[in-house]
C-alpha positions as CSV (number, residue, x, y, z in Angstrom):
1,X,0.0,0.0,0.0
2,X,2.6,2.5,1.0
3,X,4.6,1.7,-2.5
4,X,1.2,2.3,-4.5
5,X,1.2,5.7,-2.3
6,X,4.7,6.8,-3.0
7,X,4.6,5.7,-6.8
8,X,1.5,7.8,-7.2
9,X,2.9,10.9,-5.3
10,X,5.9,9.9,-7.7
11,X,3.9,10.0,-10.7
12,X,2.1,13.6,-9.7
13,X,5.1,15.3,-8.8
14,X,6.9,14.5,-12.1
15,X,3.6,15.9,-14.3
16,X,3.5,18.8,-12.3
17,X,7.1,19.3,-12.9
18,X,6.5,18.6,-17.0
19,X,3.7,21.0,-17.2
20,X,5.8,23.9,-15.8
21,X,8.7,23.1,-17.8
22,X,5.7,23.2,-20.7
23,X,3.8,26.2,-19.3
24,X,7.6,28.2,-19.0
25,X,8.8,27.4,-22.3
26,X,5.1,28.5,-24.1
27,X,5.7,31.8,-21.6
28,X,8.9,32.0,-23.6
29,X,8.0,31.5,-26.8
30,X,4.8,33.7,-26.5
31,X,7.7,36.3,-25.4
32,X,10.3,36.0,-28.2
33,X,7.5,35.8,-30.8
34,X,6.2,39.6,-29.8
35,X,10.1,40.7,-28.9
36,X,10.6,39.8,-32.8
37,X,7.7,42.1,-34.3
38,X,8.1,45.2,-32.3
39,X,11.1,47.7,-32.0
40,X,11.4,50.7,-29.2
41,X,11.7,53.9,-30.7
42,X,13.6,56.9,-28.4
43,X,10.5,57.6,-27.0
44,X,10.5,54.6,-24.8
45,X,7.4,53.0,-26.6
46,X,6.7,49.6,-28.6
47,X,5.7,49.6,-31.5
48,X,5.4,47.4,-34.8
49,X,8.4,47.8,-37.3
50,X,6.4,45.8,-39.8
51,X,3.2,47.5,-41.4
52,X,2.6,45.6,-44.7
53,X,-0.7,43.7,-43.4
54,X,-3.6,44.8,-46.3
55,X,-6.7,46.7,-44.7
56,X,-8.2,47.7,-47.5
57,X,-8.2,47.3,-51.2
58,X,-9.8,48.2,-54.2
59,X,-10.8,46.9,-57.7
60,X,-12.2,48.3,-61.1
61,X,-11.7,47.3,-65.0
62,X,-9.4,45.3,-66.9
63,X,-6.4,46.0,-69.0
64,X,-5.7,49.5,-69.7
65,X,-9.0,50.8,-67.7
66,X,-7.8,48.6,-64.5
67,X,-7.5,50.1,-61.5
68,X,-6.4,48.2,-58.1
69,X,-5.0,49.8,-54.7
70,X,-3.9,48.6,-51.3
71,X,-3.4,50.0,-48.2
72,X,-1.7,48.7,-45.6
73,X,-3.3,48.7,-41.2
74,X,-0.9,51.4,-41.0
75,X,-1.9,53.7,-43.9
76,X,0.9,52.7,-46.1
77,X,0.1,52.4,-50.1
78,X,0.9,48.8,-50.7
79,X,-0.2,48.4,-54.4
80,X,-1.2,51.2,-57.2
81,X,-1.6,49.1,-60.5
82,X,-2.5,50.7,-63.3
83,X,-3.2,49.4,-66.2
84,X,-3.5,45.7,-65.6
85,X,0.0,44.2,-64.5
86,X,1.9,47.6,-64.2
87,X,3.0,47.5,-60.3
88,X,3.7,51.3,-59.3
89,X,4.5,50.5,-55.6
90,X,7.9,48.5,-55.3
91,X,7.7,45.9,-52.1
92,X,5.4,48.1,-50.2
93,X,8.2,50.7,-49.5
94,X,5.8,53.7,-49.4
95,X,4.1,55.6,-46.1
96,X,4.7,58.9,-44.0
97,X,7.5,60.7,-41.5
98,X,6.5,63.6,-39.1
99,X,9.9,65.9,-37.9
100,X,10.1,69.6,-36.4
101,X,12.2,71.5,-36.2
102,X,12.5,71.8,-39.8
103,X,13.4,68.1,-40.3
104,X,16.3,68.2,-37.6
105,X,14.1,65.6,-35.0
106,X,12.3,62.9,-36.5
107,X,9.0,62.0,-34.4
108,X,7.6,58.8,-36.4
109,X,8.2,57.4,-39.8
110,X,6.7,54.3,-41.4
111,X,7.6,53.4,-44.9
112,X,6.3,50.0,-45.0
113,X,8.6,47.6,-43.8
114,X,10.7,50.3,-41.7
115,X,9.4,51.9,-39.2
116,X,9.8,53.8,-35.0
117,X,7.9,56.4,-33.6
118,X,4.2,55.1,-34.2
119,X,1.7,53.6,-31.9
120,X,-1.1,50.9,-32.4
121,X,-3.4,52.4,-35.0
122,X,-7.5,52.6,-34.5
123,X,-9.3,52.3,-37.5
124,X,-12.5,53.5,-38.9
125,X,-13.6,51.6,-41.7
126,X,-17.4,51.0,-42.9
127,X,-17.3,48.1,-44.8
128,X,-14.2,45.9,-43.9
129,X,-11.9,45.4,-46.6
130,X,-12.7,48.5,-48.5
131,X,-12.4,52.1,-48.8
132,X,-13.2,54.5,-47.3
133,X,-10.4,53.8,-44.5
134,X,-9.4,56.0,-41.5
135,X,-6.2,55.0,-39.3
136,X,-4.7,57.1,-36.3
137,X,-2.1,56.7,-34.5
138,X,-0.1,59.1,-31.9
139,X,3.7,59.1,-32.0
140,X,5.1,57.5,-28.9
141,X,6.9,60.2,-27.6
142,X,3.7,62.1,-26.9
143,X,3.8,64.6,-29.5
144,X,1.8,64.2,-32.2
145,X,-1.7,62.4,-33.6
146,X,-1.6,61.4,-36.7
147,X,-5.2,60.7,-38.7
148,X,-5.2,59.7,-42.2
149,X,-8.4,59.3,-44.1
150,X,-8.3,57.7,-47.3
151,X,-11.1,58.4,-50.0
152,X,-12.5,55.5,-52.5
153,X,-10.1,55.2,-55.5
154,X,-11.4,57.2,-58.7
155,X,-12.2,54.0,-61.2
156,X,-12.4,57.2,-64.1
157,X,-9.8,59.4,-63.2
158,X,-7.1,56.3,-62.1
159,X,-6.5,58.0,-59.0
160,X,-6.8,58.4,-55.3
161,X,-6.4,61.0,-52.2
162,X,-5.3,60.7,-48.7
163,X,-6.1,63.6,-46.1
164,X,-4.1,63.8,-43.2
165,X,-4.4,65.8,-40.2
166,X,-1.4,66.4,-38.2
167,X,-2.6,67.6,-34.3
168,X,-0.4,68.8,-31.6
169,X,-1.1,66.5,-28.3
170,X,1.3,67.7,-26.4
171,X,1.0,70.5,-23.5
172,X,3.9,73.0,-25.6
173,X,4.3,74.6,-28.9
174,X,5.7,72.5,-31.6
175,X,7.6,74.4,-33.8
176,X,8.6,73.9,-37.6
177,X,7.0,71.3,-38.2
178,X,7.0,69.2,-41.3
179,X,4.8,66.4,-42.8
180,X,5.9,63.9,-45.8
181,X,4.5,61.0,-47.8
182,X,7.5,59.4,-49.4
183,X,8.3,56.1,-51.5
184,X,10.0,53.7,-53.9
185,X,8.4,53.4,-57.2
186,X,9.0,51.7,-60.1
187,X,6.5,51.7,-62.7
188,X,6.4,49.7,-65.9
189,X,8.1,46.5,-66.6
190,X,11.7,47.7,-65.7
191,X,13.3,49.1,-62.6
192,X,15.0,51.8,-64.8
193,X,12.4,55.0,-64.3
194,X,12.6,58.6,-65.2
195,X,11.8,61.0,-62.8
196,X,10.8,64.6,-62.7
197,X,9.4,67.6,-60.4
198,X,7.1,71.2,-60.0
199,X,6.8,73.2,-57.4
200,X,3.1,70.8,-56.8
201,X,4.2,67.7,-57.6
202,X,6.8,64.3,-58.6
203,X,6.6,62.0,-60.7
204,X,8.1,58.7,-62.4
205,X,7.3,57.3,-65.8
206,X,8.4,55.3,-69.0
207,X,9.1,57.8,-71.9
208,X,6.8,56.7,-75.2
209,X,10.1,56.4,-77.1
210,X,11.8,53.9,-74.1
211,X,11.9,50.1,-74.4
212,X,9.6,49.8,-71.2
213,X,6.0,48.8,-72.9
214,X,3.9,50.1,-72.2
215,X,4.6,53.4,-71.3
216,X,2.7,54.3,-67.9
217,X,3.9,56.7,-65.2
218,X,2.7,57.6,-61.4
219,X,2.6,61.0,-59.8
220,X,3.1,62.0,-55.9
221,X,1.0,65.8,-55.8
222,X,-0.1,68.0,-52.9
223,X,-3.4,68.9,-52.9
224,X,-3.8,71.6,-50.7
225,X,-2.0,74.4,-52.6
226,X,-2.3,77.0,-49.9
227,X,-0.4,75.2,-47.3
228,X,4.0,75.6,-48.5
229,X,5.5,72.5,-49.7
230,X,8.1,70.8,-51.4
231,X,9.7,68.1,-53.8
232,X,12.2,65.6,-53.5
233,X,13.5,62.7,-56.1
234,X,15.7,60.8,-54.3
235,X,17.8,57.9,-55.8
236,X,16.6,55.0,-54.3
237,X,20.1,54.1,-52.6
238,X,19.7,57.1,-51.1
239,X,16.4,56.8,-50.0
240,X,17.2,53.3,-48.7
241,X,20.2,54.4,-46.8
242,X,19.7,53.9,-42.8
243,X,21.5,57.6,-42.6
244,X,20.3,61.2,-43.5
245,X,18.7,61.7,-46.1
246,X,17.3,58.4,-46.1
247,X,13.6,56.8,-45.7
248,X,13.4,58.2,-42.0
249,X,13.9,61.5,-42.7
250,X,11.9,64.4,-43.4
251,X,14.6,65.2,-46.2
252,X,15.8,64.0,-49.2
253,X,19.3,64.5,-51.3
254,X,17.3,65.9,-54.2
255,X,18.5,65.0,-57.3
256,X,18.2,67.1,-60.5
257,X,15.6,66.1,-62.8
258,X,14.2,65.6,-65.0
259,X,16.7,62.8,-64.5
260,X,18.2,60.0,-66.7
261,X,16.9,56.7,-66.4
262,X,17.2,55.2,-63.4
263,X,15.9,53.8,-59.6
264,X,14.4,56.4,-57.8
265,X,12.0,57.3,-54.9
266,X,9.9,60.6,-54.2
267,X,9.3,62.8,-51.5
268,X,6.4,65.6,-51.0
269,X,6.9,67.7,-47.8
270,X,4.1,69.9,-46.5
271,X,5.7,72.6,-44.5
272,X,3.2,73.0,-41.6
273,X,5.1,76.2,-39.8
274,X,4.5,76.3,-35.7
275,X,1.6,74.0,-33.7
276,X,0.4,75.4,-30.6
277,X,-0.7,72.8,-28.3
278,X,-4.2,71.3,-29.4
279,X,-3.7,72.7,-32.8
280,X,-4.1,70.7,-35.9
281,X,-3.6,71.3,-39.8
282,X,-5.1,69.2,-42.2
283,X,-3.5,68.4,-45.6
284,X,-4.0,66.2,-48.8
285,X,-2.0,63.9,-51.0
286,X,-2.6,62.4,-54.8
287,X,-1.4,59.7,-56.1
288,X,-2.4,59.4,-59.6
289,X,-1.9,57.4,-63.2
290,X,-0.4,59.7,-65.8
C-alpha cells in the first residue's frame, strides 16, 4: 500500500514538474515571438516595425482601364496598379515621416517595412476590406496624432487622395513642423524609371520612345495648394540608406531632374510652420496614373 502511495505521489510530482517546464517554455515563446515584431523607438514605446498587413483594397476594369489599390493597417500604399500588370508601388516601400524642427528631429516614420515612432493604430472603416479607410495613430513620444483618411479610388480618373491631419497632443508649442509622404516606385516593366518635379508635384514614368512597354507613369501631388510644400527625387540608394537623407527623414538628397533613367523614390513635404498645443492642420495627398 505504502509503495502504490509513493509511486503515485511519484507519478504527480513529475507531471507537475512537465507541465511547468511546458507552461515556461510557451511563456517563452509567446515572449520572443512579440520581442521579434516590435522595436522601441527613443520615445520609450513599442511599436510594430512591420506595417505591410492589407486593410483595404480596391478593384475596377481590366487591362488599360484597371484600376487596383492597397493599403496597408498602418496607412501605407501597398499596391497602385494601373493598367493591368503595371505594379507602381515596389515591395510596399511607401508611407509617411512627421519631424520639427525643420526636419532636424524625427517623431515617427513608417515606410512599409521600416518603421519607429508610431503607436497601435484605431481604424474606422465602414465596410471591412474597402475604402473608405481611416487609421490614427499618436507618436510615442507624446507629441503628435496622426489621422489619415483615405477616400475611394477614382475607377475614371485612375486615382486616389489621402487627407491627413497632423494635431499637436502635447502640452507645448511644436515648432517647424513638417509632414511627408514618401516612397519607392517603379513603374512599368523595368526598374529603370525617369523621374521629374514642379513646385506641386513628382513624378516617375516610362518615356513613349523607351523600351519599357507600355509606357505608364505615377505622380506623388499636394493637394492643398495653400499650405507651403516641397519636392524631392531621391535615388533609391539614397532613399534606402539607414543615414540622412534616407527613408526616415523628413529630407531627401534631391537629385536634378528631370533625370536620366534610373531607380528612384519621391518625396512631397508639406511645410506645416509652428503647432500650438491642441492645434491641428489638415493636408492632402494624390497619387495618380499619368
Amino acid at each position: 500500500m505504502r509503495r502504490t502511495i509513493l509511486l503515485l505521489a511519484t507519478m504527480a510530482l513529475a507531471l507537475l514538474l512537465v507541465g511547468g517546464v511546458a507552461a515556461s517554455q510557451q511563456r517563452q515563446e509567446q515572449s520572443t515571438s512579440s520581442q521579434s515584431t516590435t522595436t522601441t523607438d527613443k520615445g520609450g514605446g513599442d511599436v510594430s516595425i512591420e506595417s505591410t498587413t492589407q486593410r483595404a483594397s480596391f478593384a475596377s476594369g481590366s487591362g488599360n482601364n484597371f484600376l487596383g489599390l492597397k493599403v496597408s493597417n498602418h496607412g501605407n500604399l501597398l499596391s497602385f496598379e494601373s493598367p493591368a500588370g503595371q505594379e507602381a508601388v515596389f515591395a510596399g516601400n511607401e508611407g509617411y515621416v512627421v519631424c520639427t524642427g525643420g526636419g532636424a528631429t524625427v517623431h515617427g516614420h513608417d515606410t512599409g517595412p521600416v518603421e519607429a515612432g508610431f503607436g497601435t493604430p484605431t481604424f474606422s472603416q465602414p465596410t471591412a476590406g474597402a475604402f473608405p479607410l481611416t487609421v490614427t495613430r499618436n507618436t510615442t513620444g507624446g507629441a503628435f496624432q496622426l489621422k489619415q483618411v483615405w477616400a475611394k479610388p477614382d475607377a475614371t480618373e485612375k486615382d486616389v487622395t489621402v487627407t491627413m491631419t497632423l494635431k499637436n497632443i502635447s502640452a507645448a508649442t511644436l515648432n517647424d513642423v513638417l509632414l511627408v509622404r514618401t516612397g519607392d516606385f517603379d513603374v512599368g516593366n523595368g526598374g529603370s524609371d525617369r523621374g521629374a518635379a514642379t513646385d506641386d508635384s513628382a513624378w516617375q514614368w516610362n518615356d513613349v520612345n523607351a523600351a519599357d512597354i507600355p509606357p505608364v507613369g505615377l505622380m506623388l501631388t499636394a493637394l492643398t495648394f495653400g499650405t507651403p510644400h516641397s519636392v524631392r527625387m531621391d535615388t533609391r540608394s539614397t532613399w534606402v540608406s539607414t543615414s540622412f537623407p534616407g527613408r526616415a527623414n523628413c529630407f531627401g538628397s534631391s537629385d536634378n531632374t528631370p533625370t536620366a533613367e534610373g531607380d528612384f523614390a519621391m518625396r512631397m513635404i508639406y511645410h506645416l510652420g509652428n503647432l500650438s498645443a491642441g492645434q491641428a492642420k489638415t493636408v492632402k495627398f494624390g497619387f495618380r496614373r499619368m
